[in-house]
DSSP file (Angstrom, degrees, kcal/mol; ACC not computed):
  #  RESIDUE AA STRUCTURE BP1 BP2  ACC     N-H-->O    O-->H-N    N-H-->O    O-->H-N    TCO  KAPPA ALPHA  PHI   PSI    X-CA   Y-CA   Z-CA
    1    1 A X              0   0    0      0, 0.0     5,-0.1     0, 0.0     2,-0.0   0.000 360.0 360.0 360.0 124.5   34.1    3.0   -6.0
    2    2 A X     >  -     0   0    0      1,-0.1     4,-2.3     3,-0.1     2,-0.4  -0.416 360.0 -98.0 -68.0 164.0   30.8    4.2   -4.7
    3    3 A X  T  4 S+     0   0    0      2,-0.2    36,-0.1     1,-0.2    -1,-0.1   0.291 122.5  61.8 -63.7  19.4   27.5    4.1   -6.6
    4    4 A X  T >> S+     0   0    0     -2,-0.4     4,-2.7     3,-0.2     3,-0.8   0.850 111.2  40.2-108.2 -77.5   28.2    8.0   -7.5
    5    5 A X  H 3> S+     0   0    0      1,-0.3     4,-1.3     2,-0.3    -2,-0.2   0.710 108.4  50.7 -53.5 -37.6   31.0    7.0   -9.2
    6    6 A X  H 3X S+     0   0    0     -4,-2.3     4,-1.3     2,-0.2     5,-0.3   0.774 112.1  59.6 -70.1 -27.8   30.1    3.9  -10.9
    7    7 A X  H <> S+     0   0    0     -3,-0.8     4,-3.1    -5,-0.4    -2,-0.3   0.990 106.2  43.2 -40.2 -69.3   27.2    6.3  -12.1
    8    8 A X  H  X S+     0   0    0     -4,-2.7     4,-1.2     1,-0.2    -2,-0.2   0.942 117.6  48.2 -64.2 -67.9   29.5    9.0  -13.8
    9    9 A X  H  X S+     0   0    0     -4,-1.3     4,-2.7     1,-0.3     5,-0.4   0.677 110.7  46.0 -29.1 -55.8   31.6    6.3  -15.4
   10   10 A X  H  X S+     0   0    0     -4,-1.3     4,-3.5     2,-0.2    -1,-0.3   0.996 119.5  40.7 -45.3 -73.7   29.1    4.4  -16.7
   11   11 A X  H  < S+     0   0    0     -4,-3.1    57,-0.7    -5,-0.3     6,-0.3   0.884 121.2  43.1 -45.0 -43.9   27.3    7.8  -18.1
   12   12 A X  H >< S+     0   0    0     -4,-1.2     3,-1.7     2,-0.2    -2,-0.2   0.943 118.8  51.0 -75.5 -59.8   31.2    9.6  -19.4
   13   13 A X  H 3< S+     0   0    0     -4,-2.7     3,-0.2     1,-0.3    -3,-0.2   0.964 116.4  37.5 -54.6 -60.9   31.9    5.4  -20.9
   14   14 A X  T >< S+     0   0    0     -4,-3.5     3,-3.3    -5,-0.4    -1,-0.3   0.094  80.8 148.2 -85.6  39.5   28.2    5.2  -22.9
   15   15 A X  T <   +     0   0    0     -3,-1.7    -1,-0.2     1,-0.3    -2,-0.1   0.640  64.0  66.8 -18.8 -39.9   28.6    9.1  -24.0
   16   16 A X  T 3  S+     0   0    0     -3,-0.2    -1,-0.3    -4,-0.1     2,-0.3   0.416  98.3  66.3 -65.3 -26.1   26.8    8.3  -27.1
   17   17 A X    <   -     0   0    0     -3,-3.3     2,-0.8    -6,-0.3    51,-0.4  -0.841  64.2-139.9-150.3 141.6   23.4    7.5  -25.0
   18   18 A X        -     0   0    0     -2,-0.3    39,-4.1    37,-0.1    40,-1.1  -0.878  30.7-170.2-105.7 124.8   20.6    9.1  -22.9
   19   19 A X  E     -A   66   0A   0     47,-2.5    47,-2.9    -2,-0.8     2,-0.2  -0.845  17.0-138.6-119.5 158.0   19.9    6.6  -20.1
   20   20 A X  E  >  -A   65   0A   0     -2,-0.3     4,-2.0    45,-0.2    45,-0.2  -0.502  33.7-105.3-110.7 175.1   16.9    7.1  -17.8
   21   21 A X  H  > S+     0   0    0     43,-0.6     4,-1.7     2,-0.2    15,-0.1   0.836 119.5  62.2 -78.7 -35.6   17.7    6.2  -13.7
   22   22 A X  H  4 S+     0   0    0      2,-0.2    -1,-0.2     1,-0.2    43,-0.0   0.703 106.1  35.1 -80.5 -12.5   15.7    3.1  -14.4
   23   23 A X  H >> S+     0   0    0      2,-0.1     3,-4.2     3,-0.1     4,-2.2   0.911 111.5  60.6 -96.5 -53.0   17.8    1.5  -16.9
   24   24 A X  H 3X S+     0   0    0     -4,-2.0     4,-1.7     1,-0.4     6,-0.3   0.755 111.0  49.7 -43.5 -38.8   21.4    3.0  -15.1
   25   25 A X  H 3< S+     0   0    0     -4,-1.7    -1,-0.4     3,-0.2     4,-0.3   0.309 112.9  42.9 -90.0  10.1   19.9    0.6  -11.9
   26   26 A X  H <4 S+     0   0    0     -3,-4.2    -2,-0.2     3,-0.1    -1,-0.2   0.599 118.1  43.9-116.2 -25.3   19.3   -2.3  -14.0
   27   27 A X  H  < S+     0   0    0     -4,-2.2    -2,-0.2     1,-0.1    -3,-0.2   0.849 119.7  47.0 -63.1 -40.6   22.7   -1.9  -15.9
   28   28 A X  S  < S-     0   0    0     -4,-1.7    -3,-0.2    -5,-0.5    -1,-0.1   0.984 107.5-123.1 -54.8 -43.2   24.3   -1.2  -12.4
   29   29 A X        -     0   0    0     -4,-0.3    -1,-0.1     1,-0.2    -4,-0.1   0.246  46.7-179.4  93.2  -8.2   22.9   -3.8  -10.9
   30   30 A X        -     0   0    0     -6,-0.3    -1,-0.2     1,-0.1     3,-0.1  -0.237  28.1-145.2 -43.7 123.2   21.2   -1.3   -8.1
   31   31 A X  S    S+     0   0    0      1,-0.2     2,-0.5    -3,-0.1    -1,-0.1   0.482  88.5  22.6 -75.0 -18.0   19.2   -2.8   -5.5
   32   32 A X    >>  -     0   0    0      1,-0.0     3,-0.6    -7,-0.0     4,-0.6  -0.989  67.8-144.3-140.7 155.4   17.0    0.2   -5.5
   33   33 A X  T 34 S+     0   0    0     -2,-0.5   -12,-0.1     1,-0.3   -11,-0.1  -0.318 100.7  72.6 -83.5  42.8   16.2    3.1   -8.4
   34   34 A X  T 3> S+     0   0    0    -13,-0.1     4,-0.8    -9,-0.0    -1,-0.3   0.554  88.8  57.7-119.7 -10.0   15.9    5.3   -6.1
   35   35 A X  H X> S+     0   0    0     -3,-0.6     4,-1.6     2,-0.2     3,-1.2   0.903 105.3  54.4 -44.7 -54.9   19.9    5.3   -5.5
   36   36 A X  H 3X S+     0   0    0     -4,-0.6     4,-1.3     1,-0.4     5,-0.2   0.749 109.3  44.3 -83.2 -23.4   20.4    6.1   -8.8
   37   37 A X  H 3> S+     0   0    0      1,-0.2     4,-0.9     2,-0.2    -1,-0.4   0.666 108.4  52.7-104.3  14.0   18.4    9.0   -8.8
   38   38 A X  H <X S+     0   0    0     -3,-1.2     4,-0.8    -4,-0.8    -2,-0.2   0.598 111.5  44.0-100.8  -1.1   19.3   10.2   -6.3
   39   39 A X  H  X S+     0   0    0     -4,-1.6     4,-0.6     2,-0.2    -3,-0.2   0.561 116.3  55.6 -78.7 -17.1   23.2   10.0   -7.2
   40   40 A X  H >X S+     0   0    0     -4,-1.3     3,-3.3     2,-0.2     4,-2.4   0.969 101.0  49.7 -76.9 -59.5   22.0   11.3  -10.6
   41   41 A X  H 3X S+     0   0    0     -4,-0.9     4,-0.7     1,-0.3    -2,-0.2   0.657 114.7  51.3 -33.2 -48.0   20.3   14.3   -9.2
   42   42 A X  H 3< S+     0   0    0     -4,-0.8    -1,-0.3     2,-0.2     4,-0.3   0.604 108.3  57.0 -28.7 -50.3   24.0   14.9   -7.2
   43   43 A X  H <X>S+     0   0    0     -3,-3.3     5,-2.8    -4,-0.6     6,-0.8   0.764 105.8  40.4 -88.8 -76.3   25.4   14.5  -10.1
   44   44 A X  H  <5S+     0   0    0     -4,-2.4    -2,-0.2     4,-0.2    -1,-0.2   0.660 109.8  56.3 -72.4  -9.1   23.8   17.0  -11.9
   45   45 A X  T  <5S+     0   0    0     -4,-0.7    -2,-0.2    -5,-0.2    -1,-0.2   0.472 105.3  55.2 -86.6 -31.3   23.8   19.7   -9.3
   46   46 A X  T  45S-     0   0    0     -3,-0.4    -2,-0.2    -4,-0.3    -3,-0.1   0.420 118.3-118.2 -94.0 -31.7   27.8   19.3   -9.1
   47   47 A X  T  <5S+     0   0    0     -4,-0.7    -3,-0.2     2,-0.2    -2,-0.1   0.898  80.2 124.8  94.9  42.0   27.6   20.0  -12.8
   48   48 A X  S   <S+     0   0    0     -5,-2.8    21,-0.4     1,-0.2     2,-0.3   0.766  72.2   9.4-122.4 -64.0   29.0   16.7  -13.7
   49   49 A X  S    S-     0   0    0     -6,-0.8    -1,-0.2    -9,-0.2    19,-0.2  -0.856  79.3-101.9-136.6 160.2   26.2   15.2  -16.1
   50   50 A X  E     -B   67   0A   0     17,-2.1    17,-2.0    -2,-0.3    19,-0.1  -0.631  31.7-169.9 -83.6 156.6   23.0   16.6  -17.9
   51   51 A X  E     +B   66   0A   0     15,-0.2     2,-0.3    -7,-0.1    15,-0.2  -0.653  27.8 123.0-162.3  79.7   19.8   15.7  -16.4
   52   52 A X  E     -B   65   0A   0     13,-1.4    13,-2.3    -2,-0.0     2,-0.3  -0.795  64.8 -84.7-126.6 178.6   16.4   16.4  -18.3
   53   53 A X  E     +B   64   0A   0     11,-0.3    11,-0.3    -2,-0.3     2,-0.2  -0.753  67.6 143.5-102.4 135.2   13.2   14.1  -19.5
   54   54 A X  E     -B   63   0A   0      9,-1.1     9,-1.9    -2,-0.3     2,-0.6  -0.782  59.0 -66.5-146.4 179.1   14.2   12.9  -22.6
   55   55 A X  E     -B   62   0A   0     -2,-0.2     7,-0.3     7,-0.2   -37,-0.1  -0.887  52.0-119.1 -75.3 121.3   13.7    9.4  -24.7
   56   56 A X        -     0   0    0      5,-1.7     4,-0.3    -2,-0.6   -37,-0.2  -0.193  12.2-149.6  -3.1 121.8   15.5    6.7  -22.8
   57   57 A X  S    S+     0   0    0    -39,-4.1    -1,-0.2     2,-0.1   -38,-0.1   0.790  99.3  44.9 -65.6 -47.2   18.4    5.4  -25.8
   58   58 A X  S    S+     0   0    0    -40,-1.1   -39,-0.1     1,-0.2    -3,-0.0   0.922 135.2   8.1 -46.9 -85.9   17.7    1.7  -23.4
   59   59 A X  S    S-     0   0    0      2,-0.0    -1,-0.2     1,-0.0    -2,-0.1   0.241  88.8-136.6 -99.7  -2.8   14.4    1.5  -23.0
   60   60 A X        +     0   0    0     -4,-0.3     2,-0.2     1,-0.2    -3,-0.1   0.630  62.4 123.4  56.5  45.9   12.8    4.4  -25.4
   61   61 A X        -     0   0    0     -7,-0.1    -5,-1.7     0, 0.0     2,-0.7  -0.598  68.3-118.7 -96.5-170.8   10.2    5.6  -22.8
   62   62 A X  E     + B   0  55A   0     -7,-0.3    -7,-0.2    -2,-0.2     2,-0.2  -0.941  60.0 118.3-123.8 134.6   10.6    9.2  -22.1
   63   63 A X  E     - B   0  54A   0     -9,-1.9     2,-1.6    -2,-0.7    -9,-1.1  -0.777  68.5 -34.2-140.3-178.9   11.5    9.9  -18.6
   64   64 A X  E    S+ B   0  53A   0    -11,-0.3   -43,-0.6    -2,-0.2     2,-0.3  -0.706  71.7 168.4 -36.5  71.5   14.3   11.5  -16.5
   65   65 A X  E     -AB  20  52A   0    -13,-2.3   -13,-1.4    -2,-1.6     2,-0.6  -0.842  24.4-142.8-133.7 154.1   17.2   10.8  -18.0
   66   66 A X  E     +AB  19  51A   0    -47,-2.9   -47,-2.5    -2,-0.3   -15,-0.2  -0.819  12.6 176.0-118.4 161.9   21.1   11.6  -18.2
   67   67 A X  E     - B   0  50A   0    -17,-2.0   -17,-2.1    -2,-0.6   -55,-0.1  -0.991  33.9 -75.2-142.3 137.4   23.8   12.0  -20.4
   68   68 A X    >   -     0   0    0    -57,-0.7     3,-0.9   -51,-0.4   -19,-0.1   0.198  15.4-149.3 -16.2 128.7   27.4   12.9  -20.7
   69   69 A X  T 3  S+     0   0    0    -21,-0.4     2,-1.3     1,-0.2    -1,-0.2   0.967  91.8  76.9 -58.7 -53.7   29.0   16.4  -20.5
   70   70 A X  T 3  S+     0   0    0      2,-0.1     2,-0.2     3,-0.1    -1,-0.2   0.130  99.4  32.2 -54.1  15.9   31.6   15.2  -22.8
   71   71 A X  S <  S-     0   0    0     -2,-1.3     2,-0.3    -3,-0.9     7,-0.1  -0.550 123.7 -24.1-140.8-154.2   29.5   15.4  -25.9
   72   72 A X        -     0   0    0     -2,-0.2     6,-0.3     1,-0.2     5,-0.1  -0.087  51.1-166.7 -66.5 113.8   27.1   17.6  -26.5
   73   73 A X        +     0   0    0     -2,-0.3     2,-0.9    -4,-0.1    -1,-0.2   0.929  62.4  84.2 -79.0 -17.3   25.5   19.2  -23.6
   74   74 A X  S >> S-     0   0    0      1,-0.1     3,-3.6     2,-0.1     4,-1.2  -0.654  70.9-142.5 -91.7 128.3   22.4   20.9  -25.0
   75   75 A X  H 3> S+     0   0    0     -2,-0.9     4,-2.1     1,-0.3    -1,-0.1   0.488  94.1  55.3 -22.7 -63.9   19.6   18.5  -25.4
   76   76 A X  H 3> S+     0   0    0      1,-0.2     4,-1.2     2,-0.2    -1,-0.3   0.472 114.8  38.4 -10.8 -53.0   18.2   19.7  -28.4
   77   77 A X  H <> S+     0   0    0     -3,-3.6     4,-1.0     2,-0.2    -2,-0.3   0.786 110.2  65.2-107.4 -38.5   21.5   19.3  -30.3
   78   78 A X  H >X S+     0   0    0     -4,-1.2     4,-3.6    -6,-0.3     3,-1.0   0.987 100.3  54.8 -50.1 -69.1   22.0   15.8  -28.1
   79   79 A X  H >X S+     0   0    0     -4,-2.1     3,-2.9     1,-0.3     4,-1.1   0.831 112.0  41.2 -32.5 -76.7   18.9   14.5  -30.0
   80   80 A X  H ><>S+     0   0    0     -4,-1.2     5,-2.1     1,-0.3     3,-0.6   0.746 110.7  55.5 -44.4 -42.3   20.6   15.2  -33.6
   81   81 A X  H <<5S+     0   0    0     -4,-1.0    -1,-0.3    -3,-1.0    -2,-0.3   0.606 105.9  52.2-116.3 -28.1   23.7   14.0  -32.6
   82   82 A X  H <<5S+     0   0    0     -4,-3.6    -1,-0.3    -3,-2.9    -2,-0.2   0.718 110.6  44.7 -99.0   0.1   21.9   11.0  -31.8
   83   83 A X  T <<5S-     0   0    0     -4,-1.1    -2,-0.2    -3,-0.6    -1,-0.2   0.194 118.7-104.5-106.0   7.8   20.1   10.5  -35.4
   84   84 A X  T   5 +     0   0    0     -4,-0.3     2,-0.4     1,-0.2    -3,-0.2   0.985  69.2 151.8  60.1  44.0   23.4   11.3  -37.2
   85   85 A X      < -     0   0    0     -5,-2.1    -1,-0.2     2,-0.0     2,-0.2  -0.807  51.7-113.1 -95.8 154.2   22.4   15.3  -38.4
   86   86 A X              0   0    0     -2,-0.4    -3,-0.0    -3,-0.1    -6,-0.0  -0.481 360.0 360.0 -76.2 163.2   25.1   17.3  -38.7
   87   87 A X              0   0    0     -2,-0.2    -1,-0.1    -6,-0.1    -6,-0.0   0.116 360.0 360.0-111.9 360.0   25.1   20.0  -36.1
C-alpha cells in the first residue's frame, strides 16, 4: 500500500477521532508532514474523508484535521458525537 492508502485506513480504522496531518505522520511513521497533507488534501478532494480545522482528538491543538466519512460527516454534529450527546 501507498501512503494514500495507509492514510484512509488509518482515518476509516480510528472513525471515532479527528486527527490533524501532524499526528497521522507521527502515527504513520511519515518521514515528512507534508506527505500527509498532501495525501489528506487528495483525499478530501476525491471525497473520501472530511477535512476542516478542528481540535486534534491526539494532540488537542486545533489545526487541519480529518475524519472519517463513515460516521458523521458534518463537523458540528462530529464534535457531539465525540462528547457523547445524542444527536
Amino acid at each position: 500500500m501507498g501512503i494514500r492508502e495507509d492514510i484512509l485506513v488509518y482515518i476509516n480504522e480510528n472513525d471515532n477521532m479527528i486527527t490533524c496531518d501532524d499526528c497521522i505522520t507521527r502515527k504513520l511513521k511519515l518521514s515528512r508532514r507534508q506527505a500527509a497533507y498532501q495525501k489528506c488534501n487528495e483525499l478530501e478532494s476525491r471525497g473520501l474523508i472530511n477535512r476542516k480545522t478542528n481540535v486534534c482528538s491526539v494532540c488537542g491543538k486545533s489545526k487541519k484535521c480529518n475524519w472519517s466519512k463513515n460516521t458523521i460527516s458534518n463537523i458540528g454534529e462530529k464534535k457531539k458525537y465525540l462528547l457523547g450527546l445524542k444527536i
